[in-house]
N, C-alpha and C positions, 0 to 999 in steps of 0.2 A: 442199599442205604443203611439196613439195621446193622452190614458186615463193617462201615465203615465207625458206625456212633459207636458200637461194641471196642473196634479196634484205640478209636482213642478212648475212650471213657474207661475201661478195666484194664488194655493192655500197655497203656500211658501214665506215667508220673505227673499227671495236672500242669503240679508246679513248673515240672520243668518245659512244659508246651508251653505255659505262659510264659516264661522267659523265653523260649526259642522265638513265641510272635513277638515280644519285647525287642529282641535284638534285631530282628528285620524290621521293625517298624521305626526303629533308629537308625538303622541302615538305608532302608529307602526313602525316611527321611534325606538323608545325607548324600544319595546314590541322584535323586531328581535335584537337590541342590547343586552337586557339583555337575551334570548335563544342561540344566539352568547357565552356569558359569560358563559352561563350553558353548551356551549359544552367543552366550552374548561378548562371545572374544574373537580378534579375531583369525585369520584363517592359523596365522603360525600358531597361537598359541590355545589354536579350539584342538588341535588333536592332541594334546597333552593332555589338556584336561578330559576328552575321550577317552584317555588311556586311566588318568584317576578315576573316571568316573567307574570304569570297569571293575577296577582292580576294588574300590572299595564295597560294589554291588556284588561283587565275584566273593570278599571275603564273609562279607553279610548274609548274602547263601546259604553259604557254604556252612558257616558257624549256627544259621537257623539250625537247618538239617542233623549237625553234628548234634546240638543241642538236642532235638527233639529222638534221634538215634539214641539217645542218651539215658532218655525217657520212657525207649519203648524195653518192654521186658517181654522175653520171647518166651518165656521155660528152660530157658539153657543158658549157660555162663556166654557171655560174648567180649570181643576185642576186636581191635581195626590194625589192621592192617598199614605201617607209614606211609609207605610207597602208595599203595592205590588212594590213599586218605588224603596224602600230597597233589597225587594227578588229579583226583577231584578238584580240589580248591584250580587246578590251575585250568582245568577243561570251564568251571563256570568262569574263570575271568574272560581267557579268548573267546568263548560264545557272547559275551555279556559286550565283550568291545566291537565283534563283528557287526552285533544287534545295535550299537549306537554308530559307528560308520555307516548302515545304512539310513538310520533314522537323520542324522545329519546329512544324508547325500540327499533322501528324497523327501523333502516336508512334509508327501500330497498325503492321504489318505491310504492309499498303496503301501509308501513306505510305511505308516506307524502301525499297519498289518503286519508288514516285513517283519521291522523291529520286534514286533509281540511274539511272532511263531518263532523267531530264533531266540529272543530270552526266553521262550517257556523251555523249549530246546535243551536250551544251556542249562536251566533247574533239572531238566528230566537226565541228560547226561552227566550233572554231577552227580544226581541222586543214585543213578544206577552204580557211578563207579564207587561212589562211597559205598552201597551196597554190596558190591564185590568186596570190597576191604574189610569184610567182617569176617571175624575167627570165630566158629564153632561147632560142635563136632553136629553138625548136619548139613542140610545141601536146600537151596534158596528154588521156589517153586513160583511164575510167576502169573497172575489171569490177566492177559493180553485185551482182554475187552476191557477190563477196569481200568489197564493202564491206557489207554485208546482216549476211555472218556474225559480219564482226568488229564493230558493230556489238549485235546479237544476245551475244554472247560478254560485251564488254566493258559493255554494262550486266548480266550476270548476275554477274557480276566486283565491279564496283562498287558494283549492291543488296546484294549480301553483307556489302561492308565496310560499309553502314550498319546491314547488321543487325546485324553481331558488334561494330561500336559501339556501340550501343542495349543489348544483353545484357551483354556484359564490363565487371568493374570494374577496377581499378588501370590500371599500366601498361599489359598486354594489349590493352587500351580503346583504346591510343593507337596502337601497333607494327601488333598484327595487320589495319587495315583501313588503314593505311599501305601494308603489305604487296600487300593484294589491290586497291587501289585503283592501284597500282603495276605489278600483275599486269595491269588490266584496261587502265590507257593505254595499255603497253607492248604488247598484244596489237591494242590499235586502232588504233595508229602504223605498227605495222609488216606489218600484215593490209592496211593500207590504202596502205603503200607501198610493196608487192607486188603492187596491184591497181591501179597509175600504173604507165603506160607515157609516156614521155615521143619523142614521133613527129616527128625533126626535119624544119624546116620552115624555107627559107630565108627565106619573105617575113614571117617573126616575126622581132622586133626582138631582139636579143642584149640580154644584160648592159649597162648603160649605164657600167661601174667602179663603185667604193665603197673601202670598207677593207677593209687587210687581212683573213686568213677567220680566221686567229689573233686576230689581236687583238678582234675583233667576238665568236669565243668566248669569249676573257676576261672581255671588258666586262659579257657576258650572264651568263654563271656570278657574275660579281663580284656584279653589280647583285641577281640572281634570289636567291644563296643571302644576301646582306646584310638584303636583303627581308624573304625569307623569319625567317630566325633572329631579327632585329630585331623582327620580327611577334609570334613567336612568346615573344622575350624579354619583349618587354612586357604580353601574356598573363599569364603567371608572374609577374612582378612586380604584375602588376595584381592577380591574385588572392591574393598574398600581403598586400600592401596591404591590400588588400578584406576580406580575412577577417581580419584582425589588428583596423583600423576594426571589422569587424563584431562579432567577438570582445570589443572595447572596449564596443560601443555595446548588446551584448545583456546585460553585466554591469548588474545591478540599484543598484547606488552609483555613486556621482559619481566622477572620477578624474582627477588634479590632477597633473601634472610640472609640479616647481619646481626651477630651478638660480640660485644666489645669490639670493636669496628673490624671485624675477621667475617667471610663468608660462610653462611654454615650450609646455603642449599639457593639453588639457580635453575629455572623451568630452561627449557630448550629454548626459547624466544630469546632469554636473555643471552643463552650463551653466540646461538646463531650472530644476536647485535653485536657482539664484542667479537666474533671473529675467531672463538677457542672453544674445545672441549669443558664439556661440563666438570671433571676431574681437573681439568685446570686452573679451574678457577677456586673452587673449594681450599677453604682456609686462607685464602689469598686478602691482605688488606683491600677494603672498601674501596679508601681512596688510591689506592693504585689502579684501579678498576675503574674508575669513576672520578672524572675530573669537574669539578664544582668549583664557581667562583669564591664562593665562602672561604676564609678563613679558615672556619672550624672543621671544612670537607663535607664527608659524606651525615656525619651527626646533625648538622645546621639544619639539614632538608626535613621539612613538615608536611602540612596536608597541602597548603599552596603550591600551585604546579612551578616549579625553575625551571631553565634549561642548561643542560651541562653537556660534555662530552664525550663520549669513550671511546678510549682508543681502539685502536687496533691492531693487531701485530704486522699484517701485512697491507695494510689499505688503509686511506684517509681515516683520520676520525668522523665517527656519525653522531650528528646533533642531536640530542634526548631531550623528552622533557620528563621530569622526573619527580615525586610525592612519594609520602611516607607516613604510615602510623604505624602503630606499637600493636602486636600478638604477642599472646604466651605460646613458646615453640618448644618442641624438646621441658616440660618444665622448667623455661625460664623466659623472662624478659628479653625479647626481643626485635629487632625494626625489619620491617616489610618495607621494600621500594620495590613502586610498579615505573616501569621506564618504559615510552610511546617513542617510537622513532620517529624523527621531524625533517630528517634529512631531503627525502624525496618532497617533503612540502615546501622546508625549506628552499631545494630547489626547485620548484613550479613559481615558488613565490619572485624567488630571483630571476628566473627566465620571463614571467608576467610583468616584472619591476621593469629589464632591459627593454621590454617591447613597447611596453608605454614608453620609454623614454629614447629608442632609439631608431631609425628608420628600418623596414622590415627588408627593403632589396640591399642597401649599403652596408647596414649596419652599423652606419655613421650617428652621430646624437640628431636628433631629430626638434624640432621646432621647440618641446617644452624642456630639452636638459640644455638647448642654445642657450633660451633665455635667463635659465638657475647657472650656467659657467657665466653668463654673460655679466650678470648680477654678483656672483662673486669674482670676475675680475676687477670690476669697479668698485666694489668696497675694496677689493685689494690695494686697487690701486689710489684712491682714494687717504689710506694712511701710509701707504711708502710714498708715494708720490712719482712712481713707476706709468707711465704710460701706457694706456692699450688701446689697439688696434682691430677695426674692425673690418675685413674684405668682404664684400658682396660680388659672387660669381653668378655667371648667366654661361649656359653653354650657346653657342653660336653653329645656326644650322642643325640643331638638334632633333624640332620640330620637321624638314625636312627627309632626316636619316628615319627618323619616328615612322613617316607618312609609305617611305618611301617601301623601307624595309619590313616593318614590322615593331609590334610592342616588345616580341621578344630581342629581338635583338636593340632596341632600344635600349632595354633594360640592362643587357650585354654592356651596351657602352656606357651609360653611367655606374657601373660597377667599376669597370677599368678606371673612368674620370675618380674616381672616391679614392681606387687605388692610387693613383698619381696625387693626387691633394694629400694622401697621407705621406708620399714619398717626399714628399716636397718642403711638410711642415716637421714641427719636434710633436715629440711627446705631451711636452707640456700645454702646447696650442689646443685650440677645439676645433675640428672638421665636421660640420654639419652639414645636411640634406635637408630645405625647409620644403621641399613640394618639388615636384616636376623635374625642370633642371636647374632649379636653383640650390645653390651653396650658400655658406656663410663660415667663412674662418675667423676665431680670436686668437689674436695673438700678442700675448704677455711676454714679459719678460726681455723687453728688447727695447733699445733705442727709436725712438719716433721723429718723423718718418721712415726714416734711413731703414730701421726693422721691415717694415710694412713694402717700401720697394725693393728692397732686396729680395723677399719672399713673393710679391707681384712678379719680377722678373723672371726668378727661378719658376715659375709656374709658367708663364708665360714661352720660356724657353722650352720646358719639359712638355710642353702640350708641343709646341711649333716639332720636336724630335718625333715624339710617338703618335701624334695624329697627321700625320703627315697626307693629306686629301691627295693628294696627286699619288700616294700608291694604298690610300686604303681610301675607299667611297662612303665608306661609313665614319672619316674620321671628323672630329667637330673641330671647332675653337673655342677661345673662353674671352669673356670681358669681366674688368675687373674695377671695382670701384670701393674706393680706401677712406675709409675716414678715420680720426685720432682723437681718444680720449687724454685730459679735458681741454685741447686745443679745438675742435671741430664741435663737442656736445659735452651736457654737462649730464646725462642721467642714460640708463641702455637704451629706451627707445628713440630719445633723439640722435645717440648716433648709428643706430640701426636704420634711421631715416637718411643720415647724411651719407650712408654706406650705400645706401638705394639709390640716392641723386646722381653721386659720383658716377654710378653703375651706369643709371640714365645716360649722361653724359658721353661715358666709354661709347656706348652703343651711338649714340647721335654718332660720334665721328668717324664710324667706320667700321667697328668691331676690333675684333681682337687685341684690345689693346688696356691699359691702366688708369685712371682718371683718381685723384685726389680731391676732396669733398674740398669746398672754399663758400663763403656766405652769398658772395653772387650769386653762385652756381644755384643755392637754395631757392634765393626771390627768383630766380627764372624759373625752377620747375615749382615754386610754388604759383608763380602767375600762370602759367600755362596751364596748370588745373585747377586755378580759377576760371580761365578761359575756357575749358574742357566743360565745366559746371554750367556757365551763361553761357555756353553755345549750343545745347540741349531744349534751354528755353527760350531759346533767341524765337525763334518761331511764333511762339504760344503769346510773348510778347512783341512782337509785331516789332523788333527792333532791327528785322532783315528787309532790306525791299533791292528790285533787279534796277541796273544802271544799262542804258543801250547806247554801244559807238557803233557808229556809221565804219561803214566797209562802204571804201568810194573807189573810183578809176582814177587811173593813174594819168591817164591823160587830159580827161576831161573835169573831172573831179565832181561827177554824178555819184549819188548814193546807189548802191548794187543791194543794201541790204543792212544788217543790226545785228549786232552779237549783245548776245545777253548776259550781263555780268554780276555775278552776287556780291552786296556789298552790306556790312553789320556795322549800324551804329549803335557803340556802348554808351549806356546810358553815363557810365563813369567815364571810362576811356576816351570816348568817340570813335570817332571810324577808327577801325581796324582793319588792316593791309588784307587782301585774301592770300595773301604770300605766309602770313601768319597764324589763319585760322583753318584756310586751307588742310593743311598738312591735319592741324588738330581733328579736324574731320575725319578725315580718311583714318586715323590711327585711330580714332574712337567709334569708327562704323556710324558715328551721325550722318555724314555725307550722303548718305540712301536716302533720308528723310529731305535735307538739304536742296541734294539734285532733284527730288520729285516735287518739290515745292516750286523750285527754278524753273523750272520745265511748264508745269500748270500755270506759272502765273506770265513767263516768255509766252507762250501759248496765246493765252489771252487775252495780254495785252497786242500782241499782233494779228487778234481776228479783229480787231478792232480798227486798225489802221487803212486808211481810205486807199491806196495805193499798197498793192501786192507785192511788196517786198518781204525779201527772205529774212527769216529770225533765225540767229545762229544759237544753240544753246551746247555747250561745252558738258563732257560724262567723266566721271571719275573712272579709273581701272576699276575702284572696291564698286563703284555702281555699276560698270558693266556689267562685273560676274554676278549680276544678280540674275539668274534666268527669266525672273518675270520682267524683263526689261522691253522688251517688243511688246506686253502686252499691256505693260506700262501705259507706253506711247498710243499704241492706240486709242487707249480710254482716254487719253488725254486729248486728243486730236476729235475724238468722236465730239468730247464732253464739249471744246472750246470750239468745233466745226472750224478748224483750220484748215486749209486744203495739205496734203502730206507735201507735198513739194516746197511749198513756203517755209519748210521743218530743214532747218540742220543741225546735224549732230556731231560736236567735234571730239575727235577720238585722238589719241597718241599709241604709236607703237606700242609700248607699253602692253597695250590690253592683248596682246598677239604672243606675248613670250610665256604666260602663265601654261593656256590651254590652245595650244592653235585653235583645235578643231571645233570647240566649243566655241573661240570663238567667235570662226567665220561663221560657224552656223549662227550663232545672234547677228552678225552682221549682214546675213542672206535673209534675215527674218525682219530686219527693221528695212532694208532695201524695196521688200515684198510689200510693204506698207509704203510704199512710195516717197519715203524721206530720202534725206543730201545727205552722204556720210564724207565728212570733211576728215582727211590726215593733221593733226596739229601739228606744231612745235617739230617738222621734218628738217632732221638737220643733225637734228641732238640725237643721244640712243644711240639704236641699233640702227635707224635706217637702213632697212635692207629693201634692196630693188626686190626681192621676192614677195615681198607683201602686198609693192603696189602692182606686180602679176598676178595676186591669189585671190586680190579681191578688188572690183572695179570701182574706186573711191572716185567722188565728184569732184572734189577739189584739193589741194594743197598749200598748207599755209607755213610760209618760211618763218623759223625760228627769231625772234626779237635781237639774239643774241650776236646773226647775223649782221641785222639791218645796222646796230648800234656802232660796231667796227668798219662799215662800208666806204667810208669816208678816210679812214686812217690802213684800210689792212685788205690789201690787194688779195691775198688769200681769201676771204672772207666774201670779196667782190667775185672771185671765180666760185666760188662754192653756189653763191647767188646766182652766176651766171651758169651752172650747170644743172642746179634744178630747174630754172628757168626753161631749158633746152630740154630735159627731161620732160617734165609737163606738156610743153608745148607737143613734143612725139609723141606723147601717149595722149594727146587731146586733153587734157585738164587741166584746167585753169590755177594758177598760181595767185598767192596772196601774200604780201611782205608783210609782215608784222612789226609795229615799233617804231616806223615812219614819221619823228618829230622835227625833221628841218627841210626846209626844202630844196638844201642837197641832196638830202638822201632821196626825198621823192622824185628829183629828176636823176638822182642816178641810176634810182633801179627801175625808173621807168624806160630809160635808155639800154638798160639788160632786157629790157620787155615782157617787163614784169605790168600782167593786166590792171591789178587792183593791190590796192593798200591798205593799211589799217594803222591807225596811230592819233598822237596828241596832234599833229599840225591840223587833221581834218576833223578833228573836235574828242573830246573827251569825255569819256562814261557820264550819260547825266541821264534825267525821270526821261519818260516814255518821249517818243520825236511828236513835235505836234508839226504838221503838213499844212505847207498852204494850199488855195484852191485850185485846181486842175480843170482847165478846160476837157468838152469831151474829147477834143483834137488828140491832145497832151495825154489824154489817158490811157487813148486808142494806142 
């Protein structure tokens, strides 16, 4: 300890130790700043700075050493040697870079051990080779446990300083392992040049001269601290730089400095937005860059967001939105634009706009941009005085292909239907999808009607071509109903209504076919859903009640029994036909409610009657397919204690073509209850002999339409006369229907036909009132 205070205290120039610690404490300043820099870049440009960081820690060293070498006075002239004085400086930079490649590979605790033993390393192998590089006429003697210690010392010295660099943030990060890294040279310089004994020696070569010992310290301080600082300046600049660039380049908008409308500087956002090199755009006018509605161009733009354009060289232009204030840049005045890409919004915004307005399977306009063309063909037409046209389509059999095939292929076919409506129509027309299988075309521009049937027909033809049902199963048809503006309506929703009526219409007569809106046509389907309305509550007001004709023989003209017949008297109207309200029934699903009301109240009024005759009560097809229909009847038979036999039910083919099998099974199920299941109106239809095989019907009632021509239409008479022959071989009684003269009654009584029904043997009226019956007569 007293060899080492001795060796600096009298063998040392103070001064010049204190500058040797001066220059490393500048240096290791600047050595943990520029390793600092290398952490926080990334990987490409962390080993560059590894490499500065070395090189400036390596000259820092090296220039201590030399310094404090400088310092020391041995008793004998001395000088260094270039060469080994050279390989020193270059043996500490490669150790000092080794020592930060590991320190960067390994974070842990490990590595800033690693890092320490190899820079004390590197101080101890510059030290020594500098020590070779001295000229003077003796010979260098060295105590290998001194150097051990120091050694030992000064890499615990300087693991420290990497540790407490690794841990500390701010400043501290930088000072305190300056500090110890300072503590640890200093202790291995002069530990080890307390452990040199220098042994003179004549036949060693002296000092050969050089420069002065002043000015060679100058030159070294000058060079080492210029180094150093310069090192360590551009560090700091670099990373101000760096993070300002970075700072730019992490903002999410484009960023434009313009001074006198020229580019002077562009972040990477912007240039990506525009499609070019950053070099390309520099110097490049504003508004050639940047397209603004203004007048005035890219100057006009303030703090208020615009939107403008910029092109592109090879791709659409992208829609910007673009603001501006004033920086001082380069010392001078000048405009900052920040520009937001809008492109992608604005197309979400555009594909969100189509969706609302357009059907999502067709792609056709859909219900609310119908009614906005529809509205502006009418104002259009309105001041030319141009007519338009409005087509209401329905697919036909749709529901069917729907049921049969599936939604997907549903959906198959009105994609093709949209295609062919657009083949069909111009550009300028509207082809709409309002729901389901409905259409609606407008079409402007054309002479009226003549427009409108022209393009009905063409549609009409071009479906009959490519849905051709007899070679594709899934193909449809269309109905079509046309009204015309302002001959048919004077505003869009009335004739969007007359476009419906027509439609109606189409469909009443048959399908596939054209119908033109007329004001008749209106009060018909406007009275019918009037009718539609009061016959919901026909019931509830008690304006329905049952009418019963006699079913008598044809020979004798004894009553067999009563059919039960519904009749509505309107409080306005008065009776109404059941030929007319009928139908309305059945297409409105009232008829469920209807029938089961018929049925309760036939019922009742025939448990009531003193003589056990049969009540016939007539089913709709839509009541049939009701499945609770057997249990219906029951409740109703229990509720009125009819006997089930006294019960008939009269059915038409009809209910046999929907679901066979469902349903005979209704038909085995009301049988089981003991009711009379009568065939009606046999004659008309399908009439197929296989029905009255499939299932063992009681009776058979000949179609009206028959009886009416019996008298005039010998064909008519044989048809009579071959059901007649039927029945009788299959044992079931036959029943003419429509029997109003008494020709007819004896004619078809002479085919031998049992029983009749008609206006000659009285006509629907209130319940039959009976006179009294002996018990003979009853028996």
């Amino acid at each position: 300890m007293f060899n080492i205070i001795d060796c600096v205290w009298n063998q040392h120039d103070l001064r010049l130790v204190a500058l040797a610690a001066a220059i490393w404490l500048v240096g290791g300043l600047a050595f943990f700043l520029l390793l600092s820099r290398a952490g926080d870049s990334g990987p490409a440009r962390r080993d560059q700075w590894v490499a500065v960081a070395a090189t400036a820690g390596g000259v820092g060293v090296w220039s201590t050493h030399f310094v404090a070498m400088l310092a020391y006075d041995g008793g004998m002239p001395m000088s260094f040697g270039p060469s080994l004085t050279v390989l020193s400086v270059a043996v500490a930079v490669g150790m000092f870079w080794i020592a930060l490649r590991v320190f960067m590979a390994q974070p842990s605790p490990a590595g800033r051990l690693g890092a320490g033993v190899l820079f004390s390393l590197g101080v101890a192998a510059m030290h020594f080779t500098g020590m070779a590089a001295v000229q003077a006429s003796a010979r260098l003697h060295y105590d290998l446990e001194q150097i051990a210690v120091a050694a030992l010392l000064g890499a615990a010295l300087i693991s420290a300083a990497f540790h407490v660099f690794a841990q500390l943030r701010g400043p501290a990060r930088i000072g305190v392992p300056a500090l110890l890294s300072l503590l640890g040279i200093c202790v291995m310089h002069f530990i080890g040049m307390s452990a040199t004994t220098l042994i003179p020696d004549p036949t060693v070569a002296g000092p050969q001269g050089g420069v002065s010992r002043v000015w060679l310290i100058g030159a070294i301080v000058v060079a080492a601290t210029l180094l150093i600082l310069l090192t360590a300046a551009a560090a700091f600049i670099d990373r101000c730089l760096t993070d300002l660039r970075g700072l730019t380049e992490a903002s999410l908008e484009g960023l434009m400095i313009v001074r006198d409308g020229r580019i002077l500087e562009v972040n990477a956002r912007f240039a990506a937005l525009s499609g070019r090199k950053p070099a390309m755009l520099l110097g490049q006018p504003a508004d050639a860059v940047l397209t603004v509605s203004s007048a005035d161009g890219v100057s006009s733009i303030g703090a208020a967001p615009i939107e403008a354009a910029l092109p592109r060289p090879d791709a659409e232009p992208r829609i910007v939105e673009v603001c501006a204030h004033t920086v001082e840049y380069r010392g001078r005045e000048c405009q900052v634009l920040a520009v937001r890409d809008l492109t992608e919004k604005k197309e979400a915004q555009r594909q969100i706009e189509h969706l609302a307005r357009h059907d999502a399977l067709t792609d056709l306009p859909n219900r609310a941009l119908l009614e906005e063309r529809l509205e502006h063909a009418v104002a259009w037409s309105r001041r030319t005085r141009d007519p338009v046209a409005v087509l209401a389509l329905d697919l036909d059999r749709f529901k069917a292909v729907n049921d049969i095939f599936g939604h997907a292929e549903g959906d198959r076919v009105l994609c093709r239907v949209a295609e062919i409506l657009r083949s069909c129509t111009r550009t300028v027309d509207t082809v709409a999808r309002i729901g389901g299988d409905e259409f609606v075309i407008v079409q402007v521009g054309a002479a009226q009607p003549e427009g409108a049937k022209i393009l009905a027909d063409r549609i009409l033809s071009t479906f009959a071509a490519e849905m051709d049902v007899t070679r594709d199963p899934m193909a449809v048809g269309v109905s079509i109903g046309v009204a015309v503006y302002p001959d048919d309506a004077g505003d869009p929703d009335t004739l969007r209504h007359g476009a419906d009526v027509a439609l109606y219409r189409a469909k009443q007569a048959g399908r596939g076919a054209a119908r033109f809106f007329d004001q008749q046509m209106d009060a018909e389907v406007r009275n019918r859903r009037n009718l539609e309305h009061d016959l919901r509550h026909a019931i509830l007001r008690r304006q329905l009640h049952v009418a019963y004709q006699p079913l008598v023989s044809t020979t004798g003209g004894t009553v067999a029994g009563y059919e039960a017949l519904l009749r509505w008297k309107h409080p306005v109207m008065g009776e109404i036909s059941p030929e007319v309200f009928i139908p309305i029934a059945e297409d409105t699903g009232s008829i469920v409610a209807l029938g089961e009301w018929v049925l309760r109240e036939a019922c009742r009024t025939a448990a009531t009657w003193p003589i056990d005759y049969a009540v016939s009560v007539n089913v709709s097809t839509v009541q049939f397919q009701v499945a609770t229909l057997p249990d219906l009847v029951a409740t109703v038979l229990a509720e009125t204690d009819l006997h089930p036999s006294r019960l008939e039910l009269e059915i038409t083919e009809s209910v046999l073509m929907k679901d066979r099998a469902a349903a005979l099974h209704t038909l085995n199920r009301l049988k089981a209850l003991g009711v009379r299941i009568v065939m009606d109106d046999f004659g008309t239809g399908y009439s197929s002999l296989s029905n009255l095989q499939s299932f063992p019907f009681d009776k058979i009632k000949i179609d009206r339409s028959f009886i009416g021509a019996i008298e005039d239409d010998e064909a008519a008479r044989s048809i009579i006369r071959a059901i007649v022959g039927l029945g009788r071989s299959l044992n079931l009684p036959v029943v003419a229907e429509g029997v109003e003269t008494e020709a007819q009654r004896r004619m078809v009584s002479d085919e031998g036909c049992p029983q009749a029904q008609g206006f000659l043997f009285g006509r629907p009226g209130s319940a039959p009132v009976f006179p009294e019956r002996s018990e003979a007569q009853a028996a």
